[in-house]
DSSP file (Angstrom, degrees, kcal/mol; ACC not computed):
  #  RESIDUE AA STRUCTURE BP1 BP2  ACC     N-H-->O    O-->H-N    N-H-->O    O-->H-N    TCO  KAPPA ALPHA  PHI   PSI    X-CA   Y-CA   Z-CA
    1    1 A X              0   0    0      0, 0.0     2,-0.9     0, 0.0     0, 0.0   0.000 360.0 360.0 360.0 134.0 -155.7  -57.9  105.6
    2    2 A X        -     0   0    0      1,-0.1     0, 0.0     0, 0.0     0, 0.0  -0.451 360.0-151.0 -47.9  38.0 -153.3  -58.7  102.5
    3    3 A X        -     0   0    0     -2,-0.9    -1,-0.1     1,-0.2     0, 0.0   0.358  25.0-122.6 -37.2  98.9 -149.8  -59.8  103.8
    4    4 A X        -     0   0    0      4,-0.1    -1,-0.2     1,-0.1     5,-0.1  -0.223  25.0-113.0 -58.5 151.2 -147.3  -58.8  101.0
    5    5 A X     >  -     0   0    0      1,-0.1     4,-1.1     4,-0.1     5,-0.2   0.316  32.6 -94.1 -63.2-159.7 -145.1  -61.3   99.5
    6    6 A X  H  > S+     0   0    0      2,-0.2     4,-4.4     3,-0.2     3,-0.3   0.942 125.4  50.6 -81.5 -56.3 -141.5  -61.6   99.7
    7    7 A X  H >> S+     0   0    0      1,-0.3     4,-0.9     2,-0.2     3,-0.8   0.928 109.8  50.4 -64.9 -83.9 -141.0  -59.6   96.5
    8    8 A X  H 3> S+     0   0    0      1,-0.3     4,-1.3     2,-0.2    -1,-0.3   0.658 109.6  53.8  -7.4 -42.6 -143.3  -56.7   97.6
    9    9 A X  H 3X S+     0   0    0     -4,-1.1     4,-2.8    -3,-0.3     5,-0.3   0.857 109.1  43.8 -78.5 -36.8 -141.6  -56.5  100.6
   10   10 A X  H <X S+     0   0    0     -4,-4.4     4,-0.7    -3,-0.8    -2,-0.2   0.459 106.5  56.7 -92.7  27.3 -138.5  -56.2   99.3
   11   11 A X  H  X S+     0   0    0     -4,-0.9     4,-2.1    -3,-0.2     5,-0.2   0.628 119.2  40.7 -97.3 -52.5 -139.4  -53.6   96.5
   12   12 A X  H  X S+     0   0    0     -4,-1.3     4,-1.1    -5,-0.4    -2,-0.2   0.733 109.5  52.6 -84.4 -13.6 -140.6  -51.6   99.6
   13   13 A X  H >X S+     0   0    0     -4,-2.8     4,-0.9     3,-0.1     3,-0.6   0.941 113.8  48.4 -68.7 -70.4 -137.8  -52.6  101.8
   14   14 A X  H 3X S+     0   0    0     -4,-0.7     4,-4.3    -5,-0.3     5,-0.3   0.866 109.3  50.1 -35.9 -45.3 -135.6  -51.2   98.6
   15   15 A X  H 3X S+     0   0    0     -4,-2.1     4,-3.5     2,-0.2     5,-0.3   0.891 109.0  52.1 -61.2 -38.4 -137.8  -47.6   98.1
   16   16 A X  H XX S+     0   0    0     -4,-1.1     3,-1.3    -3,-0.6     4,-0.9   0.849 111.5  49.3 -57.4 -85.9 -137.2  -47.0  102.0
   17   17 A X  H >X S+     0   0    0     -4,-0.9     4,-1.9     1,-0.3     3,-0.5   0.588 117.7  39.2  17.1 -85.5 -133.3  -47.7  101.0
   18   18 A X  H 3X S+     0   0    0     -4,-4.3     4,-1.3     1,-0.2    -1,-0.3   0.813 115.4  49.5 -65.5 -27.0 -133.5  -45.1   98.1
   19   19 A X  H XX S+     0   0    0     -4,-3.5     4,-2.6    -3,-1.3     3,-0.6   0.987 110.9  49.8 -72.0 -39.8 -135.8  -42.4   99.9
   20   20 A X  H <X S+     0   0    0     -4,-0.9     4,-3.7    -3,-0.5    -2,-0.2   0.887 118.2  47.1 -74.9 -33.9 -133.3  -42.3  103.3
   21   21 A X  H 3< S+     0   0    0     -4,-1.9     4,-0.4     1,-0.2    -1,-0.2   0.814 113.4  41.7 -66.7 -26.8 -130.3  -41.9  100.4
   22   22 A X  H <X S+     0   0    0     -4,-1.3     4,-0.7    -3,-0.6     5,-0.3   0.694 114.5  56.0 -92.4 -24.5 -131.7  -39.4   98.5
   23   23 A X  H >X S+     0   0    0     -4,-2.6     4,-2.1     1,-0.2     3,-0.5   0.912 106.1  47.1 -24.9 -65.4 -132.8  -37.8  101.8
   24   24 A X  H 3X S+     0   0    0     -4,-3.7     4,-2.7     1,-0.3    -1,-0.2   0.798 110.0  57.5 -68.3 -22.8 -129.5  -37.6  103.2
   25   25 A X  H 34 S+     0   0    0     -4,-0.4     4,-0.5     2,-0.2    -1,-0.3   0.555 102.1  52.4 -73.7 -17.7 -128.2  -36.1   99.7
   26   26 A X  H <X S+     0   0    0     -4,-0.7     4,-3.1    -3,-0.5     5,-0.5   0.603 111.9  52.6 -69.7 -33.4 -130.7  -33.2   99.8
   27   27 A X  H >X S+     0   0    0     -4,-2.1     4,-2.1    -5,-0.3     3,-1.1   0.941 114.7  38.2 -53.9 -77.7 -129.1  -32.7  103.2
   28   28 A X  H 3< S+     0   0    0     -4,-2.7     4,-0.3     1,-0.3    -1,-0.2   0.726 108.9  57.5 -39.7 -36.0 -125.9  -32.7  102.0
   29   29 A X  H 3> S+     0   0    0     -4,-0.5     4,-1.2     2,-0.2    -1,-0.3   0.809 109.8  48.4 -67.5 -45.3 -126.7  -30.9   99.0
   30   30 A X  H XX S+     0   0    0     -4,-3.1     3,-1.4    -3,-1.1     4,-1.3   0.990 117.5  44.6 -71.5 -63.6 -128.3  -27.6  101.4
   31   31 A X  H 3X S+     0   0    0     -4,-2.1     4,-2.0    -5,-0.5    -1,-0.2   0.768 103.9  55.1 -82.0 -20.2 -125.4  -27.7  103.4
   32   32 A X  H 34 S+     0   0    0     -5,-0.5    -1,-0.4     1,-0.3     3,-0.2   0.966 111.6  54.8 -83.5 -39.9 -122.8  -28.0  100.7
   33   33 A X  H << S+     0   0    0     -3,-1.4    -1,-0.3    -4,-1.2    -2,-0.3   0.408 100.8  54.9 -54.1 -17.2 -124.6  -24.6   99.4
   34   34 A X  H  < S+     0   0    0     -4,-1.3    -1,-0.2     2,-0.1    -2,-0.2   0.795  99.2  75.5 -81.8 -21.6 -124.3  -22.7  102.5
   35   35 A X  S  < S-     0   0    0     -4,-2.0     2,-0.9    -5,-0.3    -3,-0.1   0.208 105.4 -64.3 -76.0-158.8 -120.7  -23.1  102.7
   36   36 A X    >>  -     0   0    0      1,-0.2     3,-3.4     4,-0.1     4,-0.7  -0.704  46.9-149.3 -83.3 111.2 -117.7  -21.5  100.8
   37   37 A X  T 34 S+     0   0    0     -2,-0.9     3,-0.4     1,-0.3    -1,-0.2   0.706  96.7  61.4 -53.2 -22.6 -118.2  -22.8   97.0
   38   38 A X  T 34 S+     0   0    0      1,-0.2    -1,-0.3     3,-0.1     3,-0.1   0.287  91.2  66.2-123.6 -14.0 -114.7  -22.7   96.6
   39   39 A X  T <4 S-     0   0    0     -3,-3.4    -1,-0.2     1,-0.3     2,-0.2   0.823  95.0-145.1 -29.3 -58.1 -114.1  -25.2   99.4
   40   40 A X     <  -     0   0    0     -4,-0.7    -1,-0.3    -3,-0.4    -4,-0.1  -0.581  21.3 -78.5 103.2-178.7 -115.6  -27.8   97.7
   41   41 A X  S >  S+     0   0    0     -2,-0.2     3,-1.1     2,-0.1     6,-0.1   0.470 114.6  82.8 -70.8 -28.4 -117.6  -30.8   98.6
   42   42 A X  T 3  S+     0   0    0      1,-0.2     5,-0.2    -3,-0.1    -2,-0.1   0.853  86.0  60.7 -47.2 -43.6 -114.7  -32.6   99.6
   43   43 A X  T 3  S+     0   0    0      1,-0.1     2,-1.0   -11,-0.0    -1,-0.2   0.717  76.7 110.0 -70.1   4.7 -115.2  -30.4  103.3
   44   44 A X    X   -     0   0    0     -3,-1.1     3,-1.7     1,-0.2    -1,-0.1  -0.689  61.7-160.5 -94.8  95.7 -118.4  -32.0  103.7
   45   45 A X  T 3  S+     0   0    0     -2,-1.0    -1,-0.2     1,-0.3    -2,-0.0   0.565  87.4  45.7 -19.2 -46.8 -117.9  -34.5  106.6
   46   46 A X  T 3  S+     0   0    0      2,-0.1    -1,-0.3    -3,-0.1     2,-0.1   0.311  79.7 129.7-101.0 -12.8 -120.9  -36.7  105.7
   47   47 A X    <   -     0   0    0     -3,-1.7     2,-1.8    -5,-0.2   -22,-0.0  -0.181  54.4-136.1 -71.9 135.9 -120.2  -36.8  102.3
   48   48 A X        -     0   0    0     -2,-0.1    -1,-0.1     1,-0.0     2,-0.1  -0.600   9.7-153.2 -98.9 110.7 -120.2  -40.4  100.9
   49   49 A X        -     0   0    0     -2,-1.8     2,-0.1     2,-0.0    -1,-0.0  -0.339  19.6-127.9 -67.4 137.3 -117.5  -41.3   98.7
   50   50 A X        -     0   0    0      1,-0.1     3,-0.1    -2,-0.1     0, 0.0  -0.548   9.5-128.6 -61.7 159.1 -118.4  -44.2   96.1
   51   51 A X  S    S-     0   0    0      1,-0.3     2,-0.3    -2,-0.1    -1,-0.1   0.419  78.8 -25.5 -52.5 -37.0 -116.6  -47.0   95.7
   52   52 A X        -     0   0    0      2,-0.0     2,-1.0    -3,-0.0    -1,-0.3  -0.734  56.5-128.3 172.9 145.1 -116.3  -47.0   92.5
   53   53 A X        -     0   0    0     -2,-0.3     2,-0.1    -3,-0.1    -3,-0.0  -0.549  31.3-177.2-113.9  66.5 -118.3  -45.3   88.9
   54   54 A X        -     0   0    0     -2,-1.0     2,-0.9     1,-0.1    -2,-0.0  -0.327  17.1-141.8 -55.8 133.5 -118.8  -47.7   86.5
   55   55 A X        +     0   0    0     -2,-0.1    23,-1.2     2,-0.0     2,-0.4  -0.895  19.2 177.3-112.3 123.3 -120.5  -47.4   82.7
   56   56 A X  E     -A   77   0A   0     -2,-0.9     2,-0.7    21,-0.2    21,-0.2  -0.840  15.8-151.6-105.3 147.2 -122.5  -49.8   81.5
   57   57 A X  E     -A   76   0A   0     19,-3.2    19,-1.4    -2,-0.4     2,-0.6  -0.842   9.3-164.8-122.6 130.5 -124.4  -49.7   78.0
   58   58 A X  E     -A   75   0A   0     -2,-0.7     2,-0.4    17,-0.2    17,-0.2  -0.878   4.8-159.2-120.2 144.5 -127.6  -51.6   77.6
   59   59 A X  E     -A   74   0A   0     15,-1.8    15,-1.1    -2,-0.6     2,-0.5  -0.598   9.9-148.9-110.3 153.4 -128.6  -52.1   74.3
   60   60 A X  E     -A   73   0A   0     -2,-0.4     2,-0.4    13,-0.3    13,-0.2  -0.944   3.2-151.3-157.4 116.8 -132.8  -52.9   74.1
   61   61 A X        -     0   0    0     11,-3.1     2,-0.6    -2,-0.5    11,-0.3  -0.784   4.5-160.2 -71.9 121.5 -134.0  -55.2   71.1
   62   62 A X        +     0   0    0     -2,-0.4     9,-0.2     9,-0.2     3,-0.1  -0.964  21.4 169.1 -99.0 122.3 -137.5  -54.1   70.4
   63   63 A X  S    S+     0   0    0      7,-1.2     2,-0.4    -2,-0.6     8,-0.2   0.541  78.1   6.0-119.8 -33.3 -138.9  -57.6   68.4
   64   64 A X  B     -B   70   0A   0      6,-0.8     6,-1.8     2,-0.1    -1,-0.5  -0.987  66.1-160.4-166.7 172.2 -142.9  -55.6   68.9
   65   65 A X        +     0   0    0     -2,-0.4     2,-0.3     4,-0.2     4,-0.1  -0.973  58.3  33.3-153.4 136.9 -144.1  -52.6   70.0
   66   66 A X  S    S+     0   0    0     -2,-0.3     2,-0.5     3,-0.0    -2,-0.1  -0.905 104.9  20.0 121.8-132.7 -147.5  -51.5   71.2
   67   67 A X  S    S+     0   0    0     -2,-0.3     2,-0.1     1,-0.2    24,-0.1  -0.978 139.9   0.6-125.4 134.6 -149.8  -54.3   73.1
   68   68 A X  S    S-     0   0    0     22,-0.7     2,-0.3    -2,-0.5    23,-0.3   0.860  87.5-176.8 -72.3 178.2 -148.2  -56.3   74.1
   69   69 A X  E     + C   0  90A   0     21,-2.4    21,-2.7    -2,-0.1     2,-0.3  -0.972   5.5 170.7-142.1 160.8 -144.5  -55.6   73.2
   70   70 A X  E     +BC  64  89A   0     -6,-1.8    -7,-1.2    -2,-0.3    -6,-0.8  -0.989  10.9 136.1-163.6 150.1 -141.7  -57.7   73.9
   71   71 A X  E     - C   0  88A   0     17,-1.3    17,-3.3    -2,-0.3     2,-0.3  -0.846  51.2 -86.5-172.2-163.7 -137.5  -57.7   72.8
   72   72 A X  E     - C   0  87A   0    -11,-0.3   -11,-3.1    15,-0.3     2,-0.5  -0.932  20.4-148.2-132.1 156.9 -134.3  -58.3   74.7
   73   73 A X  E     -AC  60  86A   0     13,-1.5    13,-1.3    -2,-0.3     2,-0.3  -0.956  19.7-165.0-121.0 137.6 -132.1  -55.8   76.7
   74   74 A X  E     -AC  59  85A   0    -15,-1.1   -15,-1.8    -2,-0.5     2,-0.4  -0.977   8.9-144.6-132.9 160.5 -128.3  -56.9   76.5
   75   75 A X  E     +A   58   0A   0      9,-1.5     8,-1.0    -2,-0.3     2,-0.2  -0.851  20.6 175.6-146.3 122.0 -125.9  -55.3   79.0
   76   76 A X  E     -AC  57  82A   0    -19,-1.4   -19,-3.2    -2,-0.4     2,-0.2  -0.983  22.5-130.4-143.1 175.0 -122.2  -54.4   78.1
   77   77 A X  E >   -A   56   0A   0      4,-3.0     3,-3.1    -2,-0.2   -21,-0.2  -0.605  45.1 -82.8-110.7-167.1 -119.6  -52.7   80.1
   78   78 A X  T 3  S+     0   0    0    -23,-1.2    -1,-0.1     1,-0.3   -22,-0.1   0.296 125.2  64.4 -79.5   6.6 -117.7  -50.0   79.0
   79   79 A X  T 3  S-     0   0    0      2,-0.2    -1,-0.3   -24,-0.1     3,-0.1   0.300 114.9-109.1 -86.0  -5.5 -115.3  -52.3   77.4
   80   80 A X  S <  S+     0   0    0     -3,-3.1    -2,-0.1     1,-0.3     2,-0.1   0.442  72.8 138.6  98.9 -21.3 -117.7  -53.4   75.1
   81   81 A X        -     0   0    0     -5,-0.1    -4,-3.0     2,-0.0    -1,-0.3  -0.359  59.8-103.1 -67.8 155.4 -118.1  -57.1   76.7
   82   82 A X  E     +C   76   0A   0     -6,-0.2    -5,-0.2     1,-0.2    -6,-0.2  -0.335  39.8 173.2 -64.0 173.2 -121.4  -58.7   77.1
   83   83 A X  E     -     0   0A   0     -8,-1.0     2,-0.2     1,-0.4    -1,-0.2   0.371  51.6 -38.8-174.1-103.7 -122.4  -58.5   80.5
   84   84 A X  E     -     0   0A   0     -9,-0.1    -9,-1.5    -2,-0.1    -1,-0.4  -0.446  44.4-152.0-147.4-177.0 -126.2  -60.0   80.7
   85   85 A X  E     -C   74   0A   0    -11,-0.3    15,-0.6    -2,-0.2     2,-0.3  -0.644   4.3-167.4 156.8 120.2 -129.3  -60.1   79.1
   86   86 A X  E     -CD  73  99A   0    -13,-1.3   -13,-1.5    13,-0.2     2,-0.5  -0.610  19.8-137.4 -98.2 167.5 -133.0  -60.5   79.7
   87   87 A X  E     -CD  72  98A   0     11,-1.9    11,-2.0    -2,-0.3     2,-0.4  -0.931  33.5-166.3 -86.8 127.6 -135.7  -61.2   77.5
   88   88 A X  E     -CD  71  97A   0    -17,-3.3   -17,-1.3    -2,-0.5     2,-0.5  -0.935  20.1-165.2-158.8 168.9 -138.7  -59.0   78.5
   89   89 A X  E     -CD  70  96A   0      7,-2.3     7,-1.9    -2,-0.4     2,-0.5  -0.766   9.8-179.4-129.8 125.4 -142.5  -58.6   77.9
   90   90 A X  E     +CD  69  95A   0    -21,-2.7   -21,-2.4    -2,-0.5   -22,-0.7  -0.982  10.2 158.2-137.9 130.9 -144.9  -55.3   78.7
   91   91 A X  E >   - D   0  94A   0      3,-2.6     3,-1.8    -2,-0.5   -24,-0.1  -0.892  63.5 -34.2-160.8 160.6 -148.7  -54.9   78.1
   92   92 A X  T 3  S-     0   0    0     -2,-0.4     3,-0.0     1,-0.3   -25,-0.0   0.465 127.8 -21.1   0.2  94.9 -150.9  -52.9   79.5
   93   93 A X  T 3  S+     0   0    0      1,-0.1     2,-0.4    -3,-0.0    -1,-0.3   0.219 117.4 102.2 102.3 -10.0 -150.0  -52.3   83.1
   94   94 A X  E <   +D   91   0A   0     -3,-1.8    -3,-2.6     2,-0.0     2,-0.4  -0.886  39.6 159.6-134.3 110.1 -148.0  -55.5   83.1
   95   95 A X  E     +D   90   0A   0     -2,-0.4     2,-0.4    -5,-0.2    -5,-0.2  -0.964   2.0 164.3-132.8 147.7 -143.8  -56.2   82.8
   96   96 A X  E     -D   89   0A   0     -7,-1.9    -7,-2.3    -2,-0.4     2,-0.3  -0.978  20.0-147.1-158.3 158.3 -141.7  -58.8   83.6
   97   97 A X  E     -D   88   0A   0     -2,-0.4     2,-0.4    -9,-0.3    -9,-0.2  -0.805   4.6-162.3-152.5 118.3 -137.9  -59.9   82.7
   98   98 A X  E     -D   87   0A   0    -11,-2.0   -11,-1.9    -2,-0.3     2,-0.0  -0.998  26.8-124.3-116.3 132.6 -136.2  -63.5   82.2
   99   99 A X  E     -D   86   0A   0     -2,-0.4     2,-0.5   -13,-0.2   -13,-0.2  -0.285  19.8-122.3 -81.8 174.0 -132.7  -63.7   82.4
  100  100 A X        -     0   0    0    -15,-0.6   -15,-0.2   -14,-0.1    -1,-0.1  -0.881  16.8-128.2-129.9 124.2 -131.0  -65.0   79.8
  101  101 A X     >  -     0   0    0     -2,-0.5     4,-1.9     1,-0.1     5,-0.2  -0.615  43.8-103.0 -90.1 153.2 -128.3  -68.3   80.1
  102  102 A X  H  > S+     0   0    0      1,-0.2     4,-2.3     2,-0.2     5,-0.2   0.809 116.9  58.0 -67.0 -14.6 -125.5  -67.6   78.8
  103  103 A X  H  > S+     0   0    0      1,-0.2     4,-2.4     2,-0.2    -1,-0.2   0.974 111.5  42.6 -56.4 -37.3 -126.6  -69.9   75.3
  104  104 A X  H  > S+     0   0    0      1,-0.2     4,-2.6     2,-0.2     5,-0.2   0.844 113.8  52.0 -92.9 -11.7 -129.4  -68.0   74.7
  105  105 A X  H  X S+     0   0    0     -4,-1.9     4,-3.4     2,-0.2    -1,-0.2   0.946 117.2  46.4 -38.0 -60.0 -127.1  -64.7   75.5
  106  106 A X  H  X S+     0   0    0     -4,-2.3     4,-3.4    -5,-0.2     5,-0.3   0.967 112.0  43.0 -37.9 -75.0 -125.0  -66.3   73.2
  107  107 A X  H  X S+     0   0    0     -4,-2.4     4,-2.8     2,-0.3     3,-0.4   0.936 114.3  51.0 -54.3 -67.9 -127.4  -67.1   70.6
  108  108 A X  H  X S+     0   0    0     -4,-2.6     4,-0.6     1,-0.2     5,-0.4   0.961 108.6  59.5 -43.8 -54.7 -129.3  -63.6   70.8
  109  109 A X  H  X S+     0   0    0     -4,-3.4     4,-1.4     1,-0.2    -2,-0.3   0.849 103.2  45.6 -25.6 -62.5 -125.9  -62.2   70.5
  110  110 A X  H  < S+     0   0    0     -4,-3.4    -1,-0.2    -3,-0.4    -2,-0.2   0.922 114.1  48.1 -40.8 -66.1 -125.2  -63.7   67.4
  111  111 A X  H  < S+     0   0    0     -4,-2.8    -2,-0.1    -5,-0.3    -3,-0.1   0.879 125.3  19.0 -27.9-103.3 -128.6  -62.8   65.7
  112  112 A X  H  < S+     0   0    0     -4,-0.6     2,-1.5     1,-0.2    -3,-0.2   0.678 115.0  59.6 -45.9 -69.2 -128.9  -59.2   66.6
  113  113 A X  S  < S+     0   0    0     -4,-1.4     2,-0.3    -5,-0.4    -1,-0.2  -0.481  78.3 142.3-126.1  73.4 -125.8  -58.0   67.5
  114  114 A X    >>  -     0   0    0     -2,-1.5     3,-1.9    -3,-0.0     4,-1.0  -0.742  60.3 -51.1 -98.2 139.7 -124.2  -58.8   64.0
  115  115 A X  G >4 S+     0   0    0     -2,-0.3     3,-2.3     2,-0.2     2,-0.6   0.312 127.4   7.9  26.9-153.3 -121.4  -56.6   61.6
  116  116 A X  G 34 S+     0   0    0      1,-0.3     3,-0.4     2,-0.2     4,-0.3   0.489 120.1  74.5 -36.3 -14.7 -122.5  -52.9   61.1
  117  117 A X  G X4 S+     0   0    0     -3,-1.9     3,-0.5    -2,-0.6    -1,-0.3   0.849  98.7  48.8 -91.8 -22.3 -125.4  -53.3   63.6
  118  118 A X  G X< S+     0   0    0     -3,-2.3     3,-1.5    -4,-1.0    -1,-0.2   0.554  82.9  86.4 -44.5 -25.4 -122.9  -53.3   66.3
  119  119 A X  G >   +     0   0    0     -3,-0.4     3,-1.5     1,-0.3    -1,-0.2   0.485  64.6  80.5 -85.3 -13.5 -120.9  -50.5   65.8
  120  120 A X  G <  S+     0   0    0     -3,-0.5    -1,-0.3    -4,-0.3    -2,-0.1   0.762  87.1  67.0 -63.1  -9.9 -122.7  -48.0   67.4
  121  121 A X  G <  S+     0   0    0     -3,-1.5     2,-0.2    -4,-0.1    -1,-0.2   0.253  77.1 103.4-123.8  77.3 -121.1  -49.5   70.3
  122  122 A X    <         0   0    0     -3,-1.5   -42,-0.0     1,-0.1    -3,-0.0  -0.310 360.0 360.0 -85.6 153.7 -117.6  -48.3   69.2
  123  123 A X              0   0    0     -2,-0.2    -1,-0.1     0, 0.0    -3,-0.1   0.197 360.0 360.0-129.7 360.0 -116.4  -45.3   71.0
């Protein structure tokens, strides 16, 4: 019998995570619909406030397209700063992601995300 790796386990360790959250949010979700709509969600003991709601905008470089395809995704927050950036690579059945140091962030930056090709992110 296979053992799973480290990553495998903790992909499946993560899915348990996100099924027991989304669980408890269908929970939450019937109950919050039997009560008085006009309460609110706010009366719902169990309800879990966030911490805090962030937007991020990720921008995806397509460089080829088909098999294989491969570009960069670059990550800015809702100020507009860079964030991060991977490089990443798909064919058939198959994806994987390298992060990006911040030179070659840099550097992609530069390229790509030059004068008028930027401005869609303007708000």
């Amino acid at each position: 019998m296979n053992r799973p790796n480290k990553q495998e386990e903790l992909n499946q360790n993560i899915y348990k995570m996100a099924q027991e959250e989304l669980k408890d949010l269908e929970t939450l979700q019937k109950e919050y619909n039997k009560t008085n709509l006009d309460e609110g969600i706010e009366s719902m003991e169990d309800y879990r406030d966030p911490l805090s709601m962030d937007t991020e905008t990720e921008v995806n470089i397509l460089l080829s397209w088909g098999g294989p395809s491969d570009g960069y995704k670059l990550k800015f927050d809702k100020d507009q700063e860079l964030l991060s950036g991977v490089y990443w690579y798909a064919d058939w059945g198959t994806y994987a992601e390298s992060e990006l140091s911040q030179k070659q962030l840099d550097l992609v930056y530069q390229i790509y995300m030059y004068g008028d090709a930027s401005s869609f992110l303007k708000t």
